[in-house]
VOTI-697853 format. One record per residue: x, y, z of N, C-alpha, C, O in turn; residue in one letter; residue number from 0. Coordinates in pm, whole numbers, plus 32768, in hexadecimal, padded with zeros to 4 digits. Layout:
N
<site n_u="X" n_v="Y" n_w="Z" ca_u="X" ca_v="Y" ca_w="Z" c_u="X" c_v="Y" c_w="Z" o_u="X" o_v="Y" o_w="Z" r="A" k="NUM"/>
...
//
This chain:
100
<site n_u="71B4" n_v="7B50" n_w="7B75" ca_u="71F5" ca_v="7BCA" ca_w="7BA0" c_u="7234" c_v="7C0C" c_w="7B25" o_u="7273" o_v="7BCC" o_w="7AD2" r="X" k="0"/>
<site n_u="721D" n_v="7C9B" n_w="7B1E" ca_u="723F" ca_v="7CEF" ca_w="7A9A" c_u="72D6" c_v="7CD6" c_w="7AD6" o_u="7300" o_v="7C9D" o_w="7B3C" r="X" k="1"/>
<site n_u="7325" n_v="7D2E" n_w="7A47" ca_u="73CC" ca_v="7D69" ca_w="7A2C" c_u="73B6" c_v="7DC5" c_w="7AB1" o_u="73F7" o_v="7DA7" o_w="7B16" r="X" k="2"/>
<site n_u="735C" n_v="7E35" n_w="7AB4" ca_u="7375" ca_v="7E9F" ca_w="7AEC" c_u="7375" c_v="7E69" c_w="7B6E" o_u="73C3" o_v="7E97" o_w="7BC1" r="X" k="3"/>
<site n_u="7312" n_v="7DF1" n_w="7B92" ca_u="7315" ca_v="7DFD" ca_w="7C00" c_u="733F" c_v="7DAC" c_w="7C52" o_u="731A" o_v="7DA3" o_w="7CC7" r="X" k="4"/>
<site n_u="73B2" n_v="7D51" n_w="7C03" ca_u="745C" ca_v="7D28" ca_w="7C3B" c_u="74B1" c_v="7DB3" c_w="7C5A" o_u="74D6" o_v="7DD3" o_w="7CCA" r="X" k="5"/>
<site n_u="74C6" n_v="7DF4" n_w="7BF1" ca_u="7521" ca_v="7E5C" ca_w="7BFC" c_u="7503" c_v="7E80" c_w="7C5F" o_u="7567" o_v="7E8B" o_w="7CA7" r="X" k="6"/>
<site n_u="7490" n_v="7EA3" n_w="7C9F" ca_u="746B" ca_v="7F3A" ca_w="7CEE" c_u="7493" c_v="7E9A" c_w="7D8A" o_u="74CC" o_v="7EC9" o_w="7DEC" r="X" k="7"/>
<site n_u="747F" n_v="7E39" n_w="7D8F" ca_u="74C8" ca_v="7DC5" ca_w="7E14" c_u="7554" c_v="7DC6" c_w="7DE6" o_u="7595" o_v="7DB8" o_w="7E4E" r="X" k="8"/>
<site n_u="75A3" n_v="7DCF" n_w="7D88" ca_u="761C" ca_v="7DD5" ca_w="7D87" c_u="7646" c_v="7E2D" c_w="7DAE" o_u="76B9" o_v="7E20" o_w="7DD8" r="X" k="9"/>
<site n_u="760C" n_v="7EAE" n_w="7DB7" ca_u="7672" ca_v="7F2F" ca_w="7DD5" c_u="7648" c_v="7F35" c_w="7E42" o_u="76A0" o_v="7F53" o_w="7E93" r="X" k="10"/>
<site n_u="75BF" n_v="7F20" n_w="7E7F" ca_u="75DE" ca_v="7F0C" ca_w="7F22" c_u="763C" c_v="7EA5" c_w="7F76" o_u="766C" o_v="7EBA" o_w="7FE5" r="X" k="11"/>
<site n_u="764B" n_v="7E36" n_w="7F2B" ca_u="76B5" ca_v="7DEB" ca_w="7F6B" c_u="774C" c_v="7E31" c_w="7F6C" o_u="7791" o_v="7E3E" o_w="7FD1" r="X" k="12"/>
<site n_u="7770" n_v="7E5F" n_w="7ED7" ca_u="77EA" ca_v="7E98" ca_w="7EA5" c_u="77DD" c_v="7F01" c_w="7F3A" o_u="7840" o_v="7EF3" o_w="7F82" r="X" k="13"/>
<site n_u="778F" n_v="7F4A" n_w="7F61" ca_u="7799" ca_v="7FCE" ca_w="7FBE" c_u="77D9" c_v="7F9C" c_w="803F" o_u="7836" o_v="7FCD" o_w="807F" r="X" k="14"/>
<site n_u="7772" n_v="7F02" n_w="805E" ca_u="77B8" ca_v="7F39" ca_w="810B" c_u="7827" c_v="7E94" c_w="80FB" o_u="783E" o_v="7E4E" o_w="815E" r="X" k="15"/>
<site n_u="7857" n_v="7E77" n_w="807C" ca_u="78D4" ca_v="7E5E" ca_w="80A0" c_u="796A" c_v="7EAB" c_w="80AC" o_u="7997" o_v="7EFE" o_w="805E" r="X" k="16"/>
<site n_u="79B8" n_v="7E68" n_w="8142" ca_u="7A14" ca_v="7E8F" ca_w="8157" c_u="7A64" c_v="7EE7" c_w="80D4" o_u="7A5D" o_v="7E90" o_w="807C" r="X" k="17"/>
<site n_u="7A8B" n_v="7F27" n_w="80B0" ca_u="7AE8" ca_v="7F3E" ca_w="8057" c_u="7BAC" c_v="7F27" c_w="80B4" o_u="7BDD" o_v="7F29" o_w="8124" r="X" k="18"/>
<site n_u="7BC6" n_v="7F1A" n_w="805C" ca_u="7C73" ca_v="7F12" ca_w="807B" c_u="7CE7" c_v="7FA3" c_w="808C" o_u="7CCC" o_v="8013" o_w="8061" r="X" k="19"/>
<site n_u="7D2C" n_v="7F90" n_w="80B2" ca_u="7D76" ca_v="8013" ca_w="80D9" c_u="7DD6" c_v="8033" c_w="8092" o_u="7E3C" o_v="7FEF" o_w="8084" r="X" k="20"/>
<site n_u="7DB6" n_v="80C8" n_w="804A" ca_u="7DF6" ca_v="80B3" ca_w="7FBA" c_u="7E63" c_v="8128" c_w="7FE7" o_u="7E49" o_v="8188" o_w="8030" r="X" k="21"/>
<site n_u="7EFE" n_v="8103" n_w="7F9B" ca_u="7F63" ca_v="8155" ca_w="7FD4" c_u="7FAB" c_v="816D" c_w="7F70" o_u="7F8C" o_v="811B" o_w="7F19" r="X" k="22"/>
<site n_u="8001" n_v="81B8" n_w="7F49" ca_u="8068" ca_v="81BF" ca_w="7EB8" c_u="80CD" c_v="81A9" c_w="7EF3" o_u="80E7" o_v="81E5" o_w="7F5B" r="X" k="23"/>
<site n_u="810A" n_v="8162" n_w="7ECA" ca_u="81BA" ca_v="813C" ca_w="7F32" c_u="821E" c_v="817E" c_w="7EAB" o_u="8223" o_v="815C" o_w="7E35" r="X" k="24"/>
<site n_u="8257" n_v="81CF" n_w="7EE4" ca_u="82E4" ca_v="81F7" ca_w="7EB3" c_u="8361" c_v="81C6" c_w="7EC2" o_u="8387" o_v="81A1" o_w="7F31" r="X" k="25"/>
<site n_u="83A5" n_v="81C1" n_w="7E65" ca_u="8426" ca_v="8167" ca_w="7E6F" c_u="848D" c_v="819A" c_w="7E34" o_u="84A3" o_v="81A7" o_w="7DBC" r="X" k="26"/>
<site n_u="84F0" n_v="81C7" n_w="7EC5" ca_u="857A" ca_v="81FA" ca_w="7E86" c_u="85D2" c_v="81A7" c_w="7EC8" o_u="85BB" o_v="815C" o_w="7F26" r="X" k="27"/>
<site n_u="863C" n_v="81BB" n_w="7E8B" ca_u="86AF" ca_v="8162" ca_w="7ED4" c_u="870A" c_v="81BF" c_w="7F4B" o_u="873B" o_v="8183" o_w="7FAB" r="X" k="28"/>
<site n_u="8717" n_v="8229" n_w="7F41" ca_u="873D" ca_v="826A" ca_w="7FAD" c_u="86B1" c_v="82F7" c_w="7FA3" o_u="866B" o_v="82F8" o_w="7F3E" r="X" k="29"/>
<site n_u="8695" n_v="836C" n_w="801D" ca_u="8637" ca_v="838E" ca_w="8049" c_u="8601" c_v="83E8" c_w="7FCB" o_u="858D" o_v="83EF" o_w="7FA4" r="X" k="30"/>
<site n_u="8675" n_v="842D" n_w="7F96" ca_u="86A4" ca_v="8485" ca_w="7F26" c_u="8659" c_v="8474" c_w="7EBF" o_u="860B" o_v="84BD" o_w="7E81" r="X" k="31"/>
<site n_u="867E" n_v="8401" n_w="7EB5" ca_u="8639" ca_v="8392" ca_w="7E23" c_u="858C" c_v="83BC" c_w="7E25" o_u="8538" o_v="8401" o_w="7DEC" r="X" k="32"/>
<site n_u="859C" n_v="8364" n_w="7E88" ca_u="84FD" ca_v="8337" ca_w="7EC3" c_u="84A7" c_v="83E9" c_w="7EC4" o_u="845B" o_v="83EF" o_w="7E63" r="X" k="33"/>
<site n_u="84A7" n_v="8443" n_w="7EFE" ca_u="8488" ca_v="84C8" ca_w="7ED7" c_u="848F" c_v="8505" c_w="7E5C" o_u="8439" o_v="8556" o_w="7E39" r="X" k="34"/>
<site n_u="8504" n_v="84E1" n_w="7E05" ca_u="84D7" ca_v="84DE" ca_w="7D66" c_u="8462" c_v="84A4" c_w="7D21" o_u="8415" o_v="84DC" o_w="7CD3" r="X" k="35"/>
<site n_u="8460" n_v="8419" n_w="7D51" ca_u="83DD" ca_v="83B5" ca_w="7D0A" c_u="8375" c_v="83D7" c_w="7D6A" o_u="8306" o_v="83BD" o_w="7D3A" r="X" k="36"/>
<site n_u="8370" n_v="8401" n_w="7DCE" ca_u="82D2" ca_v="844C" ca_w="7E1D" c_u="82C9" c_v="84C8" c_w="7DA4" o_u="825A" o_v="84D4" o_w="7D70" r="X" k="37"/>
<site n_u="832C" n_v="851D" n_w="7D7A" ca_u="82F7" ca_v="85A4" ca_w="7D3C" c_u="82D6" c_v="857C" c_w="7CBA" o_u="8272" o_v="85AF" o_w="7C87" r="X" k="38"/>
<site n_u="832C" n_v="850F" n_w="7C66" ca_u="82F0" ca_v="84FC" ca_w="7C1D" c_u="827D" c_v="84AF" c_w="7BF4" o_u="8247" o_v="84C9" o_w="7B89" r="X" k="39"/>
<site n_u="824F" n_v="844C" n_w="7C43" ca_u="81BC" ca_v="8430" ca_w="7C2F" c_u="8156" c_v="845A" c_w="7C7D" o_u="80F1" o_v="8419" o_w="7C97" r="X" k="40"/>
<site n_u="8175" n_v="84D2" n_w="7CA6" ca_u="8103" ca_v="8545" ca_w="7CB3" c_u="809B" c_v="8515" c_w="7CF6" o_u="802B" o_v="850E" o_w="7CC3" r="X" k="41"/>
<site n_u="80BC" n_v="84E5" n_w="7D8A" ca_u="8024" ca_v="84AD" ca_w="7DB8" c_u="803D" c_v="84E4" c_w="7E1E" o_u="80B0" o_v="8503" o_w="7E3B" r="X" k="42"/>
<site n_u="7FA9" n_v="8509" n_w="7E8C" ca_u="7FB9" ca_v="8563" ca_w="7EF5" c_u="7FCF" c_v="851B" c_w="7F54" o_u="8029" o_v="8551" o_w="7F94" r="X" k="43"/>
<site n_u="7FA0" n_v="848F" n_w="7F9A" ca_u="7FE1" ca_v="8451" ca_w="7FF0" c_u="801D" c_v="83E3" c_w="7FBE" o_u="7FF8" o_v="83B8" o_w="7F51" r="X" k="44"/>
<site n_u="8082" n_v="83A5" n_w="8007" ca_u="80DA" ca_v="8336" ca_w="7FD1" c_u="812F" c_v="8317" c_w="803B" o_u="8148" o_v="8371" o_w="808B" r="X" k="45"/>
<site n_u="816D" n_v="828E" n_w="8050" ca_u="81B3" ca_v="8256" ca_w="80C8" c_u="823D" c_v="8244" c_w="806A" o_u="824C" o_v="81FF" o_w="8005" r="X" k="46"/>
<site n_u="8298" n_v="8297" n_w="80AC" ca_u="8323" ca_v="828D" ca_w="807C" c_u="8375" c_v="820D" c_w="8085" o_u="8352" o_v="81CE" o_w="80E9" r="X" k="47"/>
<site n_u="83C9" n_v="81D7" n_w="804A" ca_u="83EB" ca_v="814F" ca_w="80A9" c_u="8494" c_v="816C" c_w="803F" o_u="84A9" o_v="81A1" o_w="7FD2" r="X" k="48"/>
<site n_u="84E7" n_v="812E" n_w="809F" ca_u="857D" ca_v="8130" ca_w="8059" c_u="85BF" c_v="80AE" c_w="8060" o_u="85F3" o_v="807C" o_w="80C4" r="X" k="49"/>
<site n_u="85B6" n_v="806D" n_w="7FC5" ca_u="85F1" ca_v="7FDC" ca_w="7FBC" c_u="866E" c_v="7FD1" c_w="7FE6" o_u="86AC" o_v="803A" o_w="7FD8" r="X" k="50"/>
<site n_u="869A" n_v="7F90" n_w="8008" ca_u="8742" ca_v="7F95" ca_w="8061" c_u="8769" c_v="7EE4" c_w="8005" o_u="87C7" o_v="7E98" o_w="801D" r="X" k="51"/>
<site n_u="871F" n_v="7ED9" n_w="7FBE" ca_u="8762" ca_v="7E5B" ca_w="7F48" c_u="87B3" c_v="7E8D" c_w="7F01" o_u="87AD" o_v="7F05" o_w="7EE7" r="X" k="52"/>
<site n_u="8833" n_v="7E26" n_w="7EC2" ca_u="886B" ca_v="7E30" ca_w="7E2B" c_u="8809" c_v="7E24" c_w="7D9C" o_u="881F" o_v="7E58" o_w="7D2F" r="X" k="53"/>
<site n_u="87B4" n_v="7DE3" n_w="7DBA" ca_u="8763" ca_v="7D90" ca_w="7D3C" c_u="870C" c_v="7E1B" c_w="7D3C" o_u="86FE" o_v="7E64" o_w="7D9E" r="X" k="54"/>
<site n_u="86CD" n_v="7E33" n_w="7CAB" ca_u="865E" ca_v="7EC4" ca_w="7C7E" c_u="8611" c_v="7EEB" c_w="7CE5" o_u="85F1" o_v="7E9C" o_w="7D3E" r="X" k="55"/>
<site n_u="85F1" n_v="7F56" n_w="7CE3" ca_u="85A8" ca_v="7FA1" ca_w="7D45" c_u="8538" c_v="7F82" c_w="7D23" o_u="8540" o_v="7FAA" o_w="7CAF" r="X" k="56"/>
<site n_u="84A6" n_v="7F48" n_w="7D2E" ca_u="840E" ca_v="7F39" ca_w="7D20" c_u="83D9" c_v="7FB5" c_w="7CDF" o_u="8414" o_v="801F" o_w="7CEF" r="X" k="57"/>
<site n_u="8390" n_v="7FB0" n_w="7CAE" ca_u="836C" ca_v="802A" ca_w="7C47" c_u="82F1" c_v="8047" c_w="7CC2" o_u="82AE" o_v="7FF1" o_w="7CFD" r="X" k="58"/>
<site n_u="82EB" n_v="80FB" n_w="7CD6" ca_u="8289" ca_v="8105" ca_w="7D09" c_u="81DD" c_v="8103" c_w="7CDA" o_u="81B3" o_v="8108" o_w="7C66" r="X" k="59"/>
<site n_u="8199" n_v="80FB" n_w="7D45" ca_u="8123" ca_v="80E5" ca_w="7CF4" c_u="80A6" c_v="80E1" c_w="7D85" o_u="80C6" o_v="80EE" o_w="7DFC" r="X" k="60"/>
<site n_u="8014" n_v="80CB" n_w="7D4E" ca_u="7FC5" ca_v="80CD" ca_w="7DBE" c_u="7FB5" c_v="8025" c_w="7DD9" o_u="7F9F" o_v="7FCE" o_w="7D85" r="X" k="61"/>
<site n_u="7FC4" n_v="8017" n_w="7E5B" ca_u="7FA9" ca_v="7F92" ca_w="7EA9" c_u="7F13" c_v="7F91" c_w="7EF3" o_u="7EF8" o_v="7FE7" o_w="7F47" r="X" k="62"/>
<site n_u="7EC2" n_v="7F39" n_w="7ED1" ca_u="7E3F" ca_v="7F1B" ca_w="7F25" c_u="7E58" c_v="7EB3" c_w="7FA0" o_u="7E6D" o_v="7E3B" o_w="7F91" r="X" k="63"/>
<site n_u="7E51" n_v="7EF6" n_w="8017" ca_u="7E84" ca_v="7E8B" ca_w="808E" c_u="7E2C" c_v="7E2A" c_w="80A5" o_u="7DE3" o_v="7E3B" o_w="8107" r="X" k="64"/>
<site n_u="7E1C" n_v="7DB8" n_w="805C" ca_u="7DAA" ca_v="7D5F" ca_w="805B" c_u="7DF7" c_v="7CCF" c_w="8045" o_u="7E6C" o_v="7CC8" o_w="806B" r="X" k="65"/>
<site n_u="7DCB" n_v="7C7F" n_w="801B" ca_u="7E1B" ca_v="7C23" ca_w="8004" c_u="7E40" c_v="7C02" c_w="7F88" o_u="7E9B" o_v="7BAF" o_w="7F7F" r="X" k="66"/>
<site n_u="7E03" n_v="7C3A" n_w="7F0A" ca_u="7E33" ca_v="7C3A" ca_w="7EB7" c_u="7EA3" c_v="7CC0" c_w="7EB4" o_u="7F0E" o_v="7CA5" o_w="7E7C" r="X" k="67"/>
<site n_u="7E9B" n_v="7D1C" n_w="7ED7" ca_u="7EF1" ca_v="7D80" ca_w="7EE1" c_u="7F6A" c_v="7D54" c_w="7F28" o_u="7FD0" o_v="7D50" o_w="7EE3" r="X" k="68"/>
<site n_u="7F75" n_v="7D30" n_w="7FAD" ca_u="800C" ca_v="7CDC" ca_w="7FBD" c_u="8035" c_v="7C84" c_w="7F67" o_u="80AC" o_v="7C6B" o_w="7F52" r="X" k="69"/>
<site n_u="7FDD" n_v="7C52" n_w="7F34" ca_u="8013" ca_v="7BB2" ca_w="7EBC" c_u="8059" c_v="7BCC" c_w="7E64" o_u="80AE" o_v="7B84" o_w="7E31" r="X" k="70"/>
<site n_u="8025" n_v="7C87" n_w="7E34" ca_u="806D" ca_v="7CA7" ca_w="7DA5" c_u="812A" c_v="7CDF" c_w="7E11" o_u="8190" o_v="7CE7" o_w="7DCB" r="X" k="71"/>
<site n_u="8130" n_v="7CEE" n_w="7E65" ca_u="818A" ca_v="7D06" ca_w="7EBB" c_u="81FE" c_v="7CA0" c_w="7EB4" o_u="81E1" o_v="7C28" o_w="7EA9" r="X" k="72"/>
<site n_u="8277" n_v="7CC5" n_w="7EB8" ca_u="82CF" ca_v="7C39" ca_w="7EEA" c_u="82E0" c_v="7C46" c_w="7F48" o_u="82B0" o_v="7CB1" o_w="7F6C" r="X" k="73"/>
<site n_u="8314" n_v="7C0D" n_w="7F9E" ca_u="8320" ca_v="7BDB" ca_w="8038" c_u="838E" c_v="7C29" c_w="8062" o_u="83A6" o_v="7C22" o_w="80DB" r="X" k="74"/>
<site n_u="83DF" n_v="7C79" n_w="8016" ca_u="8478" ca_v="7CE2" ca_w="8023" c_u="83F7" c_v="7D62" c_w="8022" o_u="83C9" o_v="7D7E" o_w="8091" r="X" k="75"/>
<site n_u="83DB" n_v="7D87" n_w="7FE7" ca_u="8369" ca_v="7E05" ca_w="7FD3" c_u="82EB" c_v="7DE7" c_w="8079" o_u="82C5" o_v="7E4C" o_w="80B5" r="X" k="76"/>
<site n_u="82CC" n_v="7D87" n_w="809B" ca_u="8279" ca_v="7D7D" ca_w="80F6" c_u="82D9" c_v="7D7C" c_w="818C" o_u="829B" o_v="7DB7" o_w="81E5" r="X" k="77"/>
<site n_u="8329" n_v="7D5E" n_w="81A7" ca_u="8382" ca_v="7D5E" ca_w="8215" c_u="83B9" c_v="7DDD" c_w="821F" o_u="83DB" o_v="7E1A" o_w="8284" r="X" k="78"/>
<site n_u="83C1" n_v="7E08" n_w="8187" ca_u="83D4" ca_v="7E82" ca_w="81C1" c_u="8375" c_v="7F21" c_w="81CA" o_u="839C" o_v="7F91" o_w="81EB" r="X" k="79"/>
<site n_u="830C" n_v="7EFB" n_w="81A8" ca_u="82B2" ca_v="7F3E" ca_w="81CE" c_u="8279" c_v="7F25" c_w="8262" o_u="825F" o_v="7F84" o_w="82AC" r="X" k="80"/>
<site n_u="8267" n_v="7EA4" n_w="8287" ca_u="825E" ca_v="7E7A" ca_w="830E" c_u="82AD" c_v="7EB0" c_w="836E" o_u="8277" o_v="7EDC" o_w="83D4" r="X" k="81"/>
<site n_u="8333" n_v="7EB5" n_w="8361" ca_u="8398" ca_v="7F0D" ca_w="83A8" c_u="8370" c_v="7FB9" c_w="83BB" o_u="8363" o_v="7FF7" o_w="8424" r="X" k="82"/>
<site n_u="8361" n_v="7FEB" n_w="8326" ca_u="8336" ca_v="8062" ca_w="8341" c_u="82A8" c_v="8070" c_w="838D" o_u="82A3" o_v="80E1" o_w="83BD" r="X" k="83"/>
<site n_u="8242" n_v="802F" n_w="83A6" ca_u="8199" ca_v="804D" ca_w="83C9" c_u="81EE" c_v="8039" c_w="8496" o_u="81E5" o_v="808A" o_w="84F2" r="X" k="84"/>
<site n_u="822B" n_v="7FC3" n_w="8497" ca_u="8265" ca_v="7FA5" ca_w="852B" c_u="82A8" c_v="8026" c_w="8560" o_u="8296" o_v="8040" o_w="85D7" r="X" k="85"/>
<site n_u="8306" n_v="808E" n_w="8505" ca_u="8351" ca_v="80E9" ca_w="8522" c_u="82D8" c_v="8157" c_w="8541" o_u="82C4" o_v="818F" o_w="85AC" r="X" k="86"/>
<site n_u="8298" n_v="8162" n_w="84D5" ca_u="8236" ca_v="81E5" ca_w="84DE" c_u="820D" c_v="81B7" c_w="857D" o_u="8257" o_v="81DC" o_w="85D8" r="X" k="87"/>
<site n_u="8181" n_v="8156" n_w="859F" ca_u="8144" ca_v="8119" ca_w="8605" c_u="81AF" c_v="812B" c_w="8682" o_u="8181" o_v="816D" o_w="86E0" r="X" k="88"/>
<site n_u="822A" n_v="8101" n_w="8690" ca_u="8292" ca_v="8124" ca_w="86E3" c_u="82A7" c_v="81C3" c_w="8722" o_u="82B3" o_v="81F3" o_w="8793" r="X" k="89"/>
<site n_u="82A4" n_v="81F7" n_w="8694" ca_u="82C6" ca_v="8268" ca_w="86BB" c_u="8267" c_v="82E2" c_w="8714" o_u="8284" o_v="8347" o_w="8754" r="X" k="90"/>
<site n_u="81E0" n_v="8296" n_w="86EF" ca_u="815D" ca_v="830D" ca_w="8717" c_u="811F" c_v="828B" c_w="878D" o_u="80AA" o_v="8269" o_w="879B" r="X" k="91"/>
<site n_u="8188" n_v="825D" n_w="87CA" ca_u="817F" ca_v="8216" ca_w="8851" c_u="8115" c_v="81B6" c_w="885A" o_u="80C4" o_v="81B0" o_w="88B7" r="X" k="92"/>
<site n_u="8117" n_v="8168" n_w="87F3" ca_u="80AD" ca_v="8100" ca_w="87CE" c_u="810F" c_v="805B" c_w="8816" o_u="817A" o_v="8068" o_w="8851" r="X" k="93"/>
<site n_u="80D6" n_v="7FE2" n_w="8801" ca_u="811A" ca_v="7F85" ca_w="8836" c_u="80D0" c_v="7F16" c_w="87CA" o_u="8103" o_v="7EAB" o_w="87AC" r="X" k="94"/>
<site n_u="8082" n_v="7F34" n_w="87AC" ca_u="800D" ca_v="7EBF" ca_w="872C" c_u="80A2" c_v="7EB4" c_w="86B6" o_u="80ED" o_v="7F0E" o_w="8690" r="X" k="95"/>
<site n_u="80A0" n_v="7E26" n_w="8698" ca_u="80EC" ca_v="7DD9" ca_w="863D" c_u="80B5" c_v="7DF4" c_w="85E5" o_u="805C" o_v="7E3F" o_w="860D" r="X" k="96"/>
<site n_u="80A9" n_v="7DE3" n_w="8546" ca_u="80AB" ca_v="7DCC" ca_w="84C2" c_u="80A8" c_v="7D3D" c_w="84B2" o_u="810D" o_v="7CF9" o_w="84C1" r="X" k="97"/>
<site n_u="7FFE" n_v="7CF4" n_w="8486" ca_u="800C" ca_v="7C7E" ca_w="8469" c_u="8020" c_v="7C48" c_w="83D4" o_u="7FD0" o_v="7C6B" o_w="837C" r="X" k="98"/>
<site n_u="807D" n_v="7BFF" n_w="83BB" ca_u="807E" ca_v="7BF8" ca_w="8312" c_u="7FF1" c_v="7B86" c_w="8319" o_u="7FC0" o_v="7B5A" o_w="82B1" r="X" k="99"/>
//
């Protein structure tokens, strides 16, 4: 079997795998904050989230919801994104949990 004609079975595999759910999480410490660091890293969608810790605020950045993408996550950053996806789902009269 040629180079080319791995590549050309790799990118059909690469195609119809799942991809992961890619999100930019913003991080302010009160809402104020958090709408500063959305304007300043200039991205058109993004999930706001407001650390309510003493210890540094998480630098924002893009998260891949996969399992390596929670991994790079700490477990303070994932609970509370979990809280927010439960609030949204709550709010637009959903009842489905958030499985970590």
């Amino acid at each position: 079997m040629s180079v080319i004609s791995l590549e050309r079975r790799l990118r059909r595999i690469e195609e119809k795998r799942p991809a992961g759910v890619a999100l930019f999480l913003v991080w302010g410490r009160i809402p104020e904050k958090a709408q500063d660091a959305m304007r300043s890293a200039a991205v058109g969608e993004a999930v706001m989230l407001i650390w309510p810790h003493s210890h540094p605020v998480p630098p924002s950045r893009p998260v891949v919801l996969d399992d390596d993408g929670l991994s790079e996550m700490t477990s303070q950053e994932r609970a509370i994104l979990r809280e927010a996806i439960e609030a949204e789902l709550a709010a637009r009269g959903g009842t489905r949990r958030w499985q970590e």
